[in-house]
N, C-alpha and C positions, 0 to 999 in steps of 0.2 A: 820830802814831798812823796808822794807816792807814785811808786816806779812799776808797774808789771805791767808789759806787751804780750800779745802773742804776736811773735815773728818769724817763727822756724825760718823760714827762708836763707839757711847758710847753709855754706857747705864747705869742706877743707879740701882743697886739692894738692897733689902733689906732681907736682910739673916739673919738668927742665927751662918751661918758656910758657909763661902767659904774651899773646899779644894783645892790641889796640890798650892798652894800659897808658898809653902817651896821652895828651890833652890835645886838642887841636881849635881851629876857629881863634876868636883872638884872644891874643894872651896875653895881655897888658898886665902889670903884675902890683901890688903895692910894694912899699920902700921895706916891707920885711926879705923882701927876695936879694939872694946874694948869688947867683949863680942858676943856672938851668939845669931843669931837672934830670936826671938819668934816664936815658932810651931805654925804654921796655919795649917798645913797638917796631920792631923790625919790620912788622906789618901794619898796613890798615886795615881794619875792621871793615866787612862790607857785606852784602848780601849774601857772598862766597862763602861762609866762614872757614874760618882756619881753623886745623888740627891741630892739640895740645898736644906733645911728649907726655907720657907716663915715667916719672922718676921713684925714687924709692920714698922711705915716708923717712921723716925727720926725728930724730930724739927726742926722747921729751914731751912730744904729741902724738907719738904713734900709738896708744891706747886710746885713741879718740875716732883711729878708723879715719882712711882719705877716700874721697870719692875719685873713679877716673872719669875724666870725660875725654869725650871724642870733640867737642867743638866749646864755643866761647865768644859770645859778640860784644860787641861796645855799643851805645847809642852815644848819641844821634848816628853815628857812621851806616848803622843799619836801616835807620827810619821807620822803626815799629816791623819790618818787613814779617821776622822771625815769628813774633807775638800774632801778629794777622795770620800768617799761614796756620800759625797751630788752631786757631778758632776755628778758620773755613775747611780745613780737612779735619775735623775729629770726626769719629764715625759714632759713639755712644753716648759719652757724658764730658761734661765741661765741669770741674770743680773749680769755684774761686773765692778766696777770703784774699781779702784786700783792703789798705787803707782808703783808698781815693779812685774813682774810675767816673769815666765818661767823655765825653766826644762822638764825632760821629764816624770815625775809622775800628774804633770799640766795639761801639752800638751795631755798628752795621755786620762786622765780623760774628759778632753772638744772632742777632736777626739772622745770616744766612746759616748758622749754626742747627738753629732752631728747624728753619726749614728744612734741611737736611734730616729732621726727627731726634737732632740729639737732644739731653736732656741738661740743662743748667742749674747747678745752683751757686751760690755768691753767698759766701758774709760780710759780709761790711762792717768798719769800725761804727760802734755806735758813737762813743763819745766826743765825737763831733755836735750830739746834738744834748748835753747836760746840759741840762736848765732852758729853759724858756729862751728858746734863739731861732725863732721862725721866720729871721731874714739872716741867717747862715746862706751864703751861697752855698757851701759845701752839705746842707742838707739837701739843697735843690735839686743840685746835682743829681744827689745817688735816688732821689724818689724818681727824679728823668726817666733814670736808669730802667730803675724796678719796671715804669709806667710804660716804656717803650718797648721792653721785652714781653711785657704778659699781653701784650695787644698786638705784636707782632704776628704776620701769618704762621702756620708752621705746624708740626705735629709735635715736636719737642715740648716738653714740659718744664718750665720756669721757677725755681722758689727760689726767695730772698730772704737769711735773717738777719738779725743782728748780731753781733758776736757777744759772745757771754760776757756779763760785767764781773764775773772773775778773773779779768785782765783790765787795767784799768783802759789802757789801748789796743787794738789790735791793729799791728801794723806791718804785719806779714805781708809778702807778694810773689804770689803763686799762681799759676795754673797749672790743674794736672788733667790732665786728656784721656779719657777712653780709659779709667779704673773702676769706671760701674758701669756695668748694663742690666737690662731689664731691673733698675732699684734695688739692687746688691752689687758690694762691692766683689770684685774678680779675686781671685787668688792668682800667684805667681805664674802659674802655669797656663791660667787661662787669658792671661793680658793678651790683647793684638800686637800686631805690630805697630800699629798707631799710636800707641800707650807711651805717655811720657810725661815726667813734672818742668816745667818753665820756671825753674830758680832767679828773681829777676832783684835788682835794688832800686827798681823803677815803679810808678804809682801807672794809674792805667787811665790818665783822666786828661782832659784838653788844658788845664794849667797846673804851671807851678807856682808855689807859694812861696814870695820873698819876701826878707823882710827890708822896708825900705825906710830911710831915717824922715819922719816930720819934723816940721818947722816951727818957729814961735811958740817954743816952750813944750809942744806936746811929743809923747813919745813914739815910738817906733813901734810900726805893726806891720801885719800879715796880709799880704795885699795881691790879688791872683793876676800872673801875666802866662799868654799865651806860650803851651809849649809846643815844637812844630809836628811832633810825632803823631800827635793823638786826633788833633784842631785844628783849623785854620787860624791862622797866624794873623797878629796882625800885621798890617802893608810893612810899617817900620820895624818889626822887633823879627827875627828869626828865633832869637831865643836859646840857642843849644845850649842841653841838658846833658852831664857827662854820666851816662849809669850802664851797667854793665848784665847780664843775664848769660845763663848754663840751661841746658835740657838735660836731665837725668833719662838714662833710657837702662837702667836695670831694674829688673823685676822686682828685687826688694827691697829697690829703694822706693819705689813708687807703691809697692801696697805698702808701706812702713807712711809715707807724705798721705794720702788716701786715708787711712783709719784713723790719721787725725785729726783730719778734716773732718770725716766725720764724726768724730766725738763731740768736735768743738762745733758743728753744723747743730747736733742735737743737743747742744747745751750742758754737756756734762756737768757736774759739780767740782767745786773746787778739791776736791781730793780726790779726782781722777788724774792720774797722772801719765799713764802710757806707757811707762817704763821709760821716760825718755831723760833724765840724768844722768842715766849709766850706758847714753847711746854709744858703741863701738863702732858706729858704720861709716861718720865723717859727716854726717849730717848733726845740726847744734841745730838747740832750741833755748826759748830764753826763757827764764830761771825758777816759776814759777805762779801763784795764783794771790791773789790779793785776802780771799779768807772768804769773797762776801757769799751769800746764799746763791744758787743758778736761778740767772733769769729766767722767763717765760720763753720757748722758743718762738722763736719767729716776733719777737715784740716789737709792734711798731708805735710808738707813742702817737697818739691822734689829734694828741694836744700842740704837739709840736716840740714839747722834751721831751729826755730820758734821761734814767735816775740818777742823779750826779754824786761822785764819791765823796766824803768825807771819811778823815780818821777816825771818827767815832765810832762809824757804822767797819770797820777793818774786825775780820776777824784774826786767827792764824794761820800767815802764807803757809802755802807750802811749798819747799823748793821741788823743782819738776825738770830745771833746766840745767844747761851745761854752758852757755854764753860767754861770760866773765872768766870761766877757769879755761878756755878757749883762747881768749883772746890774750890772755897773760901769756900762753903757752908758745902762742905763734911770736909774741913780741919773744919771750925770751929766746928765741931757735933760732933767730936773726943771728946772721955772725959778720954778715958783710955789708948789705945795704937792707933795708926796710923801707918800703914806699906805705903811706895811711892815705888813701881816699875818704874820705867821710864829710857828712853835713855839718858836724858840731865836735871839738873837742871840749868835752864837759865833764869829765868825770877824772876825778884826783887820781885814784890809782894807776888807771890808764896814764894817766900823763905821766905820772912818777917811773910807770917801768918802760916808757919810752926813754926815759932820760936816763935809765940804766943801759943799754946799748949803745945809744950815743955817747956818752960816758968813758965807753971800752972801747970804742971807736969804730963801732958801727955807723954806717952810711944813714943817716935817719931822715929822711920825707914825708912831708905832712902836706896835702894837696886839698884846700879848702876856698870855700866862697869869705870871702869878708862881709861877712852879715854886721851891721853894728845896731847899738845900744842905746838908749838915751836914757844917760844917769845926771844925776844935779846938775842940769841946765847944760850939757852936753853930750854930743857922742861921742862914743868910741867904740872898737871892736870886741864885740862879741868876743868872751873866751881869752881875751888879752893876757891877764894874769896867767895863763895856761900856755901863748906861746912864748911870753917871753920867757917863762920855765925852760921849754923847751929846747928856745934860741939859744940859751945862757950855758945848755948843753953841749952846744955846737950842732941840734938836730938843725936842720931846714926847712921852713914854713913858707909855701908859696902861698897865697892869698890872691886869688882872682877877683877883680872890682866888684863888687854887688850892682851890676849895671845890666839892663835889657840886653845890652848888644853884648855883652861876655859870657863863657862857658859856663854855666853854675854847675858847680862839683855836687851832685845829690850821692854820687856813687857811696857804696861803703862795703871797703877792699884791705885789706893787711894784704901785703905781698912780701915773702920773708926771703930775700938771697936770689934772686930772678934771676937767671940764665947759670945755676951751676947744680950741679946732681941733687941739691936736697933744697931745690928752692920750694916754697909751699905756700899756698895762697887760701884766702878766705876771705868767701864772700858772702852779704849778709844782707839781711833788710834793717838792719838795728844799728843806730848812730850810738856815737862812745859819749853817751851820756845816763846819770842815774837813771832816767827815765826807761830806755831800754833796757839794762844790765840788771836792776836789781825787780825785789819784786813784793817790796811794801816800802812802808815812810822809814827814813832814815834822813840822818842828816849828811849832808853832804861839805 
């Protein structure tokens, strides 16, 4: 299938102690669960946020560069708090490429943004909208968006484009604050104090998308329930959403997130690359470019599509990213326990070097929603073949209900050794599947 995202949105840290890492809300579990999971959260997650320890960097992946940070929140525990404050105090510019945004806690943060004279712009994954789908709610959505902001009062200036179809998805989530003024980007030395990127695993929009099994034969789809962060909720559902977010506050990490954005904001071509393969700094990006020609900047289709990929029209990827050789690196450095937050386990190799720790007798945790499937006139769990690998391993698979009123796991987290000198964490916008990881058609 054809696999290239743009995500960047990770980052490696090297900690003694992540907190809010625990689940909370209810935790009903299915019959794969054999025991409760390991305390990572000596704290809750809250508005306060807690201080990370700086530890040493781990073997193995210390050529990939860790980032340190000073802070670290959970959601729901913080309730968008973090993400609002960054919108209504930036003093210059708001960059955001993003898979999914909107609501009116969003909308309103960027509106008072704007007034204040700062200056926005947004990419948006286009491929939501391949082929003729002009009862897409999720195109609705993001035109809301555009429609609300360029009408808004304000002296701040607005542009929206799409993201380059040299990534089949773009499913990054980021905001970076205050790294352009006056329409050029800042150098290290001229950043504010304001200046910071929002590394998040969270979308920016009033619902989340489950998939919920139908009835009488027909199969299982993608179906929007309110999430409480963003939207009002509705009366019955609270909804909590487990995802987690960082603020980078060093200067070159933040002109390093910044030039990419704007490359990928002016539509670069597929053999722009950044230099970011060979990134040393602890920041990972994913893998590469599909081959196709650069879009038109700014294209909005009028028709109500935009151009949908096929193999045929594939040129040659080029690899760009560091992702995949990341995420083997962090699995293999594990020596004691490994906890996986993520939306989907989908991808063979990833499952195969889980089961190599587990294996040696590492602690192995896999913390996911049970999305299911409907194959020859039944369902079952999404990804099944992959836990029971796992399980056969002796790793541990919890599986939270796919139900309104339970925790949905969207987080996407490796957490390697948690609470001893070389524990080391990565967090990301990219689920462990080919679709994130690689970056043209392969078979999987």
């Amino acid at each position: 299938m054809l696999c290239q995202l743009r995500l960047w949105c990770a980052v490696i840290v090297s900690v003694v102690a992540l907190v809010g890492l625990g689940c909370s809300s209810d935790t009903s579990q299915t019959e794969n669960q054999t025991a409760p999971a390991p305390d990572t959260s000596a704290q809750e997650s809250s508005s306060e946020t807690p201080t990370t320890d700086v530890g040493k960097e781990v073997t193995g992946i210390s050529k990939y560069g860790t980032v340190q940070l000073t802070r670290f929140w959970a959601e729901p525990d913080n309730k968008g708090q973090v993400v609002h404050e960054a919108l209504v105090t930036a003093k210059h510019s708001i960059d955001i490429p993003i898979y999914e945004m909107g609501g009116p806690q969003i909308v309103d943060g960027l509106k008072t943004a704007k007034r204040n004279g700062v200056d926005i712009r947004i990419i948006f994954n286009g491929q939501f909208f391949a082929g003729p789908n002009k009862d897409n709610s999720r195109y609705d959505q993001v035109y809301a968006v555009k429609d609300a902001l360029e009408s808004a009062e304000g002296s701040g200036k607005v542009a929206v484009n799409w993201a380059s179809n040299n990534f089949s998805i773009t499913h990054q989530k980021t905001i970076i604050i205050d790294a352009r003024q006056d329409g050029r980007l800042l150098k290290e030395s001229e950043l504010p104090d304001t200046a910071k990127v929002l590394v998040l695993t969270m979308n920016l929009c009033p619902y989340a998308w489950m998939r919920t099994p139908e009835t009488e034969g027909h199969s299982s789809k993608m179906v929007p329930l309110p999430w409480q962060l963003w939207g009002p909720t509705h009366p019955d559902i609270g909804f909590p959403i487990r995802d987690f977010g960082a603020p980078l506050t060093d200067p070159a990490l933040i002109v390093k997130v910044a030039s990419v954005f704007e490359s990928d904001f002016q539509v670069a071509g597929h053999d722009v690359t950044n230099g970011l393969a060979n990134s040393t700094n602890g920041l990972v990006w994913s893998n590469g470019t599909t081959g196709l020609a650069p879009a038109a900047t700014g294209l909005y289709p009028s028709d109500g599509s935009y151009p949908a990929f096929h193999q045929s029209k594939l040129g040659d990827g080029i690899d760009q990213g560091n992702s995949r050789d990341i995420h083997l690196a962090v699995i293999a450095a594990a020596q004691k326990t490994l906890i996986v937050h993520n939306e989907e386990m989908n991808d063979k190799q990833i499952v195969q070097h889980l089961v190599e720790p587990a294996e040696r007798g590492v602690e192995v945790w896999a913390l996911l929603t049970a999305n299911t499937e409907f194959y020859s006139g039944k369902h079952t769990y999404a990804f099944a073949d992959n836990y029971q690998q796992l399980t056969k391993a002796r790793a541990k698979v919890m599986l939270y209900p796919a139900t309104a009123k339970t925790m949905y796991i969207h987080a996407k987290v490796l957490l390697a050794d948690a609470r001893t000198e070389d524990a080391i964490a990565y967090m990301e916008s990219e689920n462990i599947s080919g679709n994130s990881l690689n970056f043209k058609f392969i078979k999987l």
